[in-house]
C-alpha positions in Angstrom: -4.7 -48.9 48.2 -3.3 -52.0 49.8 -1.8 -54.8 47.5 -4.1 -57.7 47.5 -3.0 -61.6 46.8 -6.0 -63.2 45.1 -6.4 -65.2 47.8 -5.9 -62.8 50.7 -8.7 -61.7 52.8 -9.5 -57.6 53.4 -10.6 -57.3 57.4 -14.0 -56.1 58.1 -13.5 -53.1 60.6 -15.2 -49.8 61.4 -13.5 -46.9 61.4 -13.0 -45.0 64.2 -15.7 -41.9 65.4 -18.1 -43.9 63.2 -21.1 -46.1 63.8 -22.8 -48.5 62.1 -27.2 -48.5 63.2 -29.8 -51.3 63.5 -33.4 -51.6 62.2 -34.5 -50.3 66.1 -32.2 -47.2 66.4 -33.1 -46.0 62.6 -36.9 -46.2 63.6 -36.4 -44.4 66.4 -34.7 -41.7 64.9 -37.6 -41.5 62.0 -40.2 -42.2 65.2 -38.6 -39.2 66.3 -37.8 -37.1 63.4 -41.4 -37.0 62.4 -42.3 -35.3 65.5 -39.7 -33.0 65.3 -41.0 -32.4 61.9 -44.7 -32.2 63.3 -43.3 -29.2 65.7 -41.8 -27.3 63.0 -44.3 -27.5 60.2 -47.1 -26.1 62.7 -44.6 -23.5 63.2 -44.8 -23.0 59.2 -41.4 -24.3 58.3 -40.8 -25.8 55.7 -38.3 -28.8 54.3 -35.4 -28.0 52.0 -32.4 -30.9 51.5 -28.7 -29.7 50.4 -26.0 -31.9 49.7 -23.6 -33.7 51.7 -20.9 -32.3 49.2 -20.0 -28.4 49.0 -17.2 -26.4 47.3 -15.1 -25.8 50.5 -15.3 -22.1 50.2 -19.2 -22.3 51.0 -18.4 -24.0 54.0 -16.2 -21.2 55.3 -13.2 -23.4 55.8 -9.5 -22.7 55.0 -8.6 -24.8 51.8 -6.3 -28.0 52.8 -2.7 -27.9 52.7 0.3 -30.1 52.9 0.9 -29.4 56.3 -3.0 -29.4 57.6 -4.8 -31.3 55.1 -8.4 -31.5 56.0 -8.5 -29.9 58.9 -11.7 -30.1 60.8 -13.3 -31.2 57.6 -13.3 -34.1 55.3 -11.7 -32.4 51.9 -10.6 -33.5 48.1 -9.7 -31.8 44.9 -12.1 -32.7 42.0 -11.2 -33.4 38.3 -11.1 -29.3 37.8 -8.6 -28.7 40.4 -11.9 -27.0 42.7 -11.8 -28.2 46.8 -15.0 -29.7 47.9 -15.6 -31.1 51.2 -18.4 -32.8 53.4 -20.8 -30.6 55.4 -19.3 -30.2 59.0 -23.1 -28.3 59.9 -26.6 -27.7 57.8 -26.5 -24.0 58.1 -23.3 -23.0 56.1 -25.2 -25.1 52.8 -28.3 -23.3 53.9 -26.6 -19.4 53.7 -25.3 -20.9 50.5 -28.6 -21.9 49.0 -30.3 -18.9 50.0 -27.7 -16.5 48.8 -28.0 -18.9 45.5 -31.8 -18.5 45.3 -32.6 -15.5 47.0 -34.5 -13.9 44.0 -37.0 -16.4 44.4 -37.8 -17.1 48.2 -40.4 -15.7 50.1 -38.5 -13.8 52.4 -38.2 -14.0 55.7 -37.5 -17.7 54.5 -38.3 -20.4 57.1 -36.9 -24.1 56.5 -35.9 -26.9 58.1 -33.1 -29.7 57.3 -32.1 -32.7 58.7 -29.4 -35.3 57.6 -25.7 -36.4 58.6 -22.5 -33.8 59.0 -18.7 -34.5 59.3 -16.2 -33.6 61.2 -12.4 -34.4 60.7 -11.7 -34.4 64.1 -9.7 -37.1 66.7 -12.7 -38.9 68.3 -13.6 -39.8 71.7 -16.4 -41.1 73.8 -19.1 -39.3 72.6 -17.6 -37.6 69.8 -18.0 -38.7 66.7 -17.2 -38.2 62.6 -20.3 -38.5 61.4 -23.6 -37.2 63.8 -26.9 -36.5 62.5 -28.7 -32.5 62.9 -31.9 -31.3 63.1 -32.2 -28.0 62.0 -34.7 -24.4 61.7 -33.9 -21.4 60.3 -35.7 -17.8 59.6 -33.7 -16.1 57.1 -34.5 -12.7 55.8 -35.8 -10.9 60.0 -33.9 -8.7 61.7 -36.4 -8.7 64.7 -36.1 -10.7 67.5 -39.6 -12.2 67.2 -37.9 -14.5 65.3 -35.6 -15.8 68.0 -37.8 -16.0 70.7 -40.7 -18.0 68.0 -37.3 -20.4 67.8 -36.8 -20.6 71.6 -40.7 -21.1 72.0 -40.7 -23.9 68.8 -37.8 -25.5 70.9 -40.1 -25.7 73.8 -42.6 -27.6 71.9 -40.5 -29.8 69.9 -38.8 -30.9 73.5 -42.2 -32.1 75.0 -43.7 -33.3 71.6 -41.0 -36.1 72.0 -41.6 -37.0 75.0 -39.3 -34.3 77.5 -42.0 -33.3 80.5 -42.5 -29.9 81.4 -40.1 -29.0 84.0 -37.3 -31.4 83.2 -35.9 -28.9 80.3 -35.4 -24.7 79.8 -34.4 -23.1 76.8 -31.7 -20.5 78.1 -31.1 -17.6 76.3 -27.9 -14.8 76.1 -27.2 -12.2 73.7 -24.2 -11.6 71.8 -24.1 -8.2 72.0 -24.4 -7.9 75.7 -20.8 -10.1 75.9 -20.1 -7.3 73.7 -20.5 -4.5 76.2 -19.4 -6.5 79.0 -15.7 -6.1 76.8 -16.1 -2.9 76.4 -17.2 -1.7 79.5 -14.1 -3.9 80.6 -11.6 -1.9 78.3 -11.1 -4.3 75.4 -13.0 -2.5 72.5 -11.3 -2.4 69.4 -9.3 -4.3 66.7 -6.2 -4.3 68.4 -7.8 -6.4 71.3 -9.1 -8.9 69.4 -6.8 -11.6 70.1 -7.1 -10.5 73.6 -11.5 -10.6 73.8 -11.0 -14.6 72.0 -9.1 -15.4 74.7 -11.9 -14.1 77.1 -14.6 -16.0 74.9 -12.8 -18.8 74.9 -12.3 -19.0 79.2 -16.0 -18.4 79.5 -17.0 -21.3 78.1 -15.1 -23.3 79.9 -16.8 -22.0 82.7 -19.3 -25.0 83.6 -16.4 -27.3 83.7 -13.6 -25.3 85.4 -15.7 -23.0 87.5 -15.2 -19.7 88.5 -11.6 -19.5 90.2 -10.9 -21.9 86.9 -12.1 -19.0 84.8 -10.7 -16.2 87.0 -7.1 -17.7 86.3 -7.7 -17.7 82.4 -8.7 -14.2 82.5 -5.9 -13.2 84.7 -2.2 -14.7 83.8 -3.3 -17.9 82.9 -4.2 -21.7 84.4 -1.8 -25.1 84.6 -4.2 -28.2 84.4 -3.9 -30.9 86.3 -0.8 -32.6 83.7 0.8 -29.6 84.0 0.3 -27.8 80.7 -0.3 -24.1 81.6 -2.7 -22.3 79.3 -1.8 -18.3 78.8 -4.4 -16.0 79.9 -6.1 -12.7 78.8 -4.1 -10.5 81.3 -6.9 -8.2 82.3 -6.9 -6.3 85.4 -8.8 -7.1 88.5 -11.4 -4.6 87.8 -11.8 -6.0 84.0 -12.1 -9.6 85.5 -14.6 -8.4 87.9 -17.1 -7.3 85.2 -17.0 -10.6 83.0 -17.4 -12.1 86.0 -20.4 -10.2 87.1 -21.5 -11.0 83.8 -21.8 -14.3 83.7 -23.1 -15.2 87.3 -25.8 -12.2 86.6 -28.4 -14.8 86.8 -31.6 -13.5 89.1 -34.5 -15.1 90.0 -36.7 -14.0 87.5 -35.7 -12.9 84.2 -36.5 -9.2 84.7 -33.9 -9.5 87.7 -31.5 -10.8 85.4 -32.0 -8.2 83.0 -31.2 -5.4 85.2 -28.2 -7.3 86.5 -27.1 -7.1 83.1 -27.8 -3.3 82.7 -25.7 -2.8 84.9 -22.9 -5.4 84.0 -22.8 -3.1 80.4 -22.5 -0.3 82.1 -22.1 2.8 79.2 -21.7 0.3 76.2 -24.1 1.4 73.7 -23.8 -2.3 71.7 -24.7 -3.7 75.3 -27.5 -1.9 76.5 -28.7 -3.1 72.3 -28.4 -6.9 73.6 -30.3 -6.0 77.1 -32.6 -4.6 75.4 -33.2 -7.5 72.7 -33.1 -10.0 75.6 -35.6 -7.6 77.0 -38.0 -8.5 74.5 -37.7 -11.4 74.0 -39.0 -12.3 77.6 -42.0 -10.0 76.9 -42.4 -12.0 73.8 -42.3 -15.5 75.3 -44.0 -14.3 77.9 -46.9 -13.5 75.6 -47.1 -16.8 74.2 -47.5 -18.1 77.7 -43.5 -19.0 77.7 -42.9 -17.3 81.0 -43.4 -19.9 83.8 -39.3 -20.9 83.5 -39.5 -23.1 80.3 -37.5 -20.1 78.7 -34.9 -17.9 81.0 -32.3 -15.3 80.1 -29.4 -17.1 81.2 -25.7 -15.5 80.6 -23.9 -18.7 81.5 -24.9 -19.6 77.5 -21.8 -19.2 76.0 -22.0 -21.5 73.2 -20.5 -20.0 69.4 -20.1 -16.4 71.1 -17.1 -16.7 68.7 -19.5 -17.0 65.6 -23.1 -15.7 66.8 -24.1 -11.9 66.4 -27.0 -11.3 69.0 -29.0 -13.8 70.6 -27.9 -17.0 71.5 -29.9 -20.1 73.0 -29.5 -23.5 74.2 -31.7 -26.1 75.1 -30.6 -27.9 78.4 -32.2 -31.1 80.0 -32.3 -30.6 83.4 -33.4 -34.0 85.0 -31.0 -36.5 86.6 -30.7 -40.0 85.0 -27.7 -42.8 86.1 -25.3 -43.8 83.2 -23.7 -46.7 82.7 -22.0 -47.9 85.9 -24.9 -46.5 87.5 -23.6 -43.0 88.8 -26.0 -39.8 88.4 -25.6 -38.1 85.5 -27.1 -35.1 83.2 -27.7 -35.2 79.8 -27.3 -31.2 79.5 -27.5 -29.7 76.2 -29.3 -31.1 73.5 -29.5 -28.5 71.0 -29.1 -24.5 70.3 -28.6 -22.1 68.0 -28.5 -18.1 68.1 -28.3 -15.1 65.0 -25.7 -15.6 62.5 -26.8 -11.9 60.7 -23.0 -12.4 58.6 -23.2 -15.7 57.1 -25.4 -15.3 53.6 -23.7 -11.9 53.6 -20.5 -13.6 52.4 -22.1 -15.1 49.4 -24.1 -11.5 48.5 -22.0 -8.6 49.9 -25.0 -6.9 51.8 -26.4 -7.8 55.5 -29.1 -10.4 55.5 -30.1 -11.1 59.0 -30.8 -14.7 59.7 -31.2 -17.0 63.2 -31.4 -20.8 63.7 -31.6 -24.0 66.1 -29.8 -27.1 65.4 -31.0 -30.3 67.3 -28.5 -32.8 68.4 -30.6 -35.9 67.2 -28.4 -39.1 68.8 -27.8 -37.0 71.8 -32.1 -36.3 72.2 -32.7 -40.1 71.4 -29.8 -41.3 74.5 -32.1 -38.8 76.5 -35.5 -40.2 75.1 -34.2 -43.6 76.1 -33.4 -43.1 79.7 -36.6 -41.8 80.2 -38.0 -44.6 78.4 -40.1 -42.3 76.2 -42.0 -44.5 73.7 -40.3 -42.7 70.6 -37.3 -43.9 71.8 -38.7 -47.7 73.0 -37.2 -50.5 71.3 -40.0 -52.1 69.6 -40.8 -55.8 69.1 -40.8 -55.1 65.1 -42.0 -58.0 63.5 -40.8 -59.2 60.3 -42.6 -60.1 57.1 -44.6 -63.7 56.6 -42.1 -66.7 55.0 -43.0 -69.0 52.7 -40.9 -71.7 52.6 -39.4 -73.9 49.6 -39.8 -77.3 50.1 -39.8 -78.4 46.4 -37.5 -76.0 43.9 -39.5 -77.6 40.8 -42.6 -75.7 42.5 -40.7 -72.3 43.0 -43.3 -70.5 40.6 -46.4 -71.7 42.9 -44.6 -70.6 45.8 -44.2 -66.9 44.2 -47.5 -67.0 43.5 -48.4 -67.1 47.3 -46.3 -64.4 48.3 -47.5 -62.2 45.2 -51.2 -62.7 47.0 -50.2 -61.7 50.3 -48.3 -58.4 48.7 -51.3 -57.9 47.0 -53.9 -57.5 50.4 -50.9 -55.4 52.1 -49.2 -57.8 53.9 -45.5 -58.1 54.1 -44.2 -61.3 52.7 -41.1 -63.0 51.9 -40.4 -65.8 50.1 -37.6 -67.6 51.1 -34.1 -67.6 48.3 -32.0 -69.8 50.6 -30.9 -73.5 49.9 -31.6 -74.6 53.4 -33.4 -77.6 54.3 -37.3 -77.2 56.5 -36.0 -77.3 60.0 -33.6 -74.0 58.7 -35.9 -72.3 57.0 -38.1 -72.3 60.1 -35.2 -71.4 62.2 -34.8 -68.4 59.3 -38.1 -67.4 60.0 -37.9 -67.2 63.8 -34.8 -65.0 63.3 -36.7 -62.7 61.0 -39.0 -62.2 63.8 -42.1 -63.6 62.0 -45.2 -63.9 63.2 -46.7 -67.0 60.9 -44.8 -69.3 58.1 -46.6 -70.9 55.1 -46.0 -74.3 54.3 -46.4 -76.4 51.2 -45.1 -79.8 50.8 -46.0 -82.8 48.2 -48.7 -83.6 50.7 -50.2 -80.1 50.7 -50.0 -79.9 47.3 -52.2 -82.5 46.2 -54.7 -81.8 48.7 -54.5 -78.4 47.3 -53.8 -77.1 50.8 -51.5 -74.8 52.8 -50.6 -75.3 56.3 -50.2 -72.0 58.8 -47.7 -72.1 61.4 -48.3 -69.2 63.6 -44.8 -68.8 65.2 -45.5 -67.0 68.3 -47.8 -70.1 69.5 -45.6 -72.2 68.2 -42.7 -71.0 70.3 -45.0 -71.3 73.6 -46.2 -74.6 72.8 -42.6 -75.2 72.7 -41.9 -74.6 76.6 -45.7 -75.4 77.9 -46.6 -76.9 80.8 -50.3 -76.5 79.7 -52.7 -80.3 81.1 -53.1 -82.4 77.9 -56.3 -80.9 76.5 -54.4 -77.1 77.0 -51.9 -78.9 75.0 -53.7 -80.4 72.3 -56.0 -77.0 71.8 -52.8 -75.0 71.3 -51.4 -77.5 69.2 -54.4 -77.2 66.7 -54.0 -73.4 66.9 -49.9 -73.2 66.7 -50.6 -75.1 62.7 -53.4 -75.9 61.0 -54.4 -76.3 57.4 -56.4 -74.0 54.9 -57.8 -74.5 50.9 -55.0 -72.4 49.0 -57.9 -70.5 47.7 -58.2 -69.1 51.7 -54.2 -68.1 52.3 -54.4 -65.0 52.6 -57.6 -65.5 54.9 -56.0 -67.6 57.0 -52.6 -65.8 57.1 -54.7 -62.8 58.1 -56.7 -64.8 61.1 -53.0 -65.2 62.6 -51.6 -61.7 62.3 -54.9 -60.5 63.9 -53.9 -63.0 66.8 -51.5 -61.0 67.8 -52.4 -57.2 66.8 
């Protein structure tokens, strides 16, 4: 803690990765979020919340020490000497609830989660501590109807906010096939693991190094341009030759990419599993009237080969927008997921098959707005109605009118400053209000209200309107009404401008 002098000041400041969010951007994340939810509730998922707090073993996470406290997640020791630490994703609670509950799910269990996760990580432009997730899992299948339902619900849930057929595909790899591909290339076995990371690791670089980038870090290894030299997987020509055919094994349709990849395997047994899955998944997604390029077998996905065990998927945006300075630019991935088949198994000891897709929400909504998708649109929201205080001895009459508007549904406000008239209008215009009521002593005895319908009000302010214009929107911008007809009258505005 920092010492304080009773009169010294604490400096408001945001720390960094962090964000703080307006009335605009939180309704366009629940605008947004509720057709998510629409998708994935006609897909028969259902809603489960976990905490933002779990015991850092559930998470999966080497417990802090003095030399890497924390590292990649937000950690502390509570009063029992336990580690806890925020959620850095929503599917390590999820394996832990289920594994908790599994007695009593219906099995295969299909959920859905959203909500904020944290990661302890330096951040940058675009990377931040705190992000929100969208999430769906099926726990509980093996088969791989269940991925290709998720790559089909991803479809939908991309064009239910907004995303036109044709400027997104869901691309889809397998696991097992990267499997094969390393075996077929002569690094089976548990001795080779460092060496097969290494690989993982340089193909997934491979969208922003390239090939020959790639080809170096499977070789001897690759100096970037400062002149740090990353060491390589040191596999032969040959070897590098096969991961390479696998990843640019794309064909033009997804049957030609399957064969490409048959032969990419060549005798692996585990490969020629992962053709075969991906293999039915384009007959399944096919069926469901899939097959017109929304969802392709793509090997280029590469994304948590490290942690997935069979299929993987990610959900690319594929139209061109400008950034900033006005220079093109792709949104790319917006979400993915794959099978994760060895995640509850840490919690129960036995395999329970499982696959999921996360959503990158911010990420979506930057998309939405550049196409200026209405979910996305920053709406006029307009704020509640304001009475004002003109006389604190009548405080109790002016409760009473806001408790009558709050009544008939109307948002209402009364207003708790000590400013004069001309501020508590100026309040009201902040506050985006559509009318203010008025009482003063002169009201008061006529037993009267007088209506000032704001929006009017501000054009009467910069008219140019002949006299009798003038005068007709002048009655209209404030008139008077019996206080037994407020909430008439407050109504007659709002409907103005409806």
């Amino acid at each position: 803690m920092t010492d304080e002098t009773p009169n010294s000041t604490v400096k408001a400041r945001l720390p960094r990765g962090l964000a703080d969010r307006g009335p605009t951007e939180i309704a366009a994340i629940h605008r947004m979020s509720a057709a998510i939810r629409e998708v994935y509730e006609l897909y028969g998922f259902e809603a489960v919340e976990t905490p933002f707090i779990e015991y850092t073993e559930t998470l999966g996470k080497f417990l802090p020490d003095l030399d890497r406290p924390n590292e990649g997640v937000f950690s502390f020791q509570d009063d029992d000497e336990q580690w806890l630490s925020l959620r850095y994703d929503l599917t390590a609670p999820l394996a832990r609830f289920v594994a908790e509950h599994y007695d009593k799910l219906p099995k295969p269990y299909r959920s859905y989660r959203s909500g904020f996760v944290f990661r302890n990580e330096k951040p940058g432009p675009g990377r931040f501590r705190q992000f929100m997730q969208f999430d769906a899992d099926t726990v509980g299948s093996a088969s791989v109807a269940a991925d290709a339902e998720i790559c089909m619900m991803a479809a939908d849930t991309l064009e239910k906010v907004g995303i036109k057929r044709g400027e997104y595909v869901v691309k889809v790899n397998n696991r097992k096939v990267l499997d094969g591909v390393l075996e077929a290339a002569g690094l089976a076995g548990d001795d080779r693991a460092a060496q097969r990371l290494i690989v993982l690791r340089a193909i997934d670089k491979l969208d922003r190094l390239g090939t020959d980038g790639v080809c170096l870090l499977l070789g001897p290894g690759r100096k970037d341009e400062s002149g740090d030299f990353t060491k390589g997987a040191d596999l032969s020509s040959a070897a590098i030759d096969r991961v390479l055919a696998f990843t640019g094994a794309r064909g033009k349709t997804n049957a030609a990419t399957i064969e490409n990849l048959r032969t990419a395997v060549g005798a692996s047994a585990r490969g020629a599993e992962g053709v075969a899955e991906l293999a039915e998944i384009s007959t399944l997604v096919d069926a469901g009237g899939y097959g017109d390029g929304r969802i392709v077998i793509d090997p280029a996905v590469v994304r948590g080969l490290e942690y997935y065990t069979g299929p993987v998927y990610e959900a690319e945006l594929t139209f061109e927008t400008k950034d900033e300075n006005g220079r093109p630019m792709r949104f790319g991935s917006v979400g993915g997921g794959g099978r994760y088949d060895g995640l509850v198994a840490r919690f129960r000891g036995e395999p329970v098959p499982a696959t999921g897709f996360s959503i990158g929400v911010s990420r979506l909504l930057a998309a939405l707005a550049a196409i200026k998708s209405p979910i996305a649109a920053a709406k006029d929201a307009r704020g509640p109605v304001v009475v004002l205080v003109l006389d604190r001895e009548e405080m109790a009459r002016y409760q009473g009118f806001v408790a009558r508007l709050r009544q008939e549904g109307i948002r209402a406000e009364l207003y708790l400053g000590s400013a004069g008239m001309n501020a508590q209008m100026k309040y009201a215009d902040k506050r985006h209000s559509i009318c203010a009521v008025i009482q003063g002593s002169n009201e008061r005895e006529k037993g009267e209200v007088s209506i000032r319908d704001l929006i009017l009000g501000a054009e009467l302010a910069s008219s140019s309107k002949d006299r009798a214009d003038y005068l007709e929107l002048r009655a209209r911008a404030q008139f008077s009404a019996p206080e037994t007809d407020l909430v008439a009258a407050v109504k007659e505005v709002l409907g103005r401008h409806t």
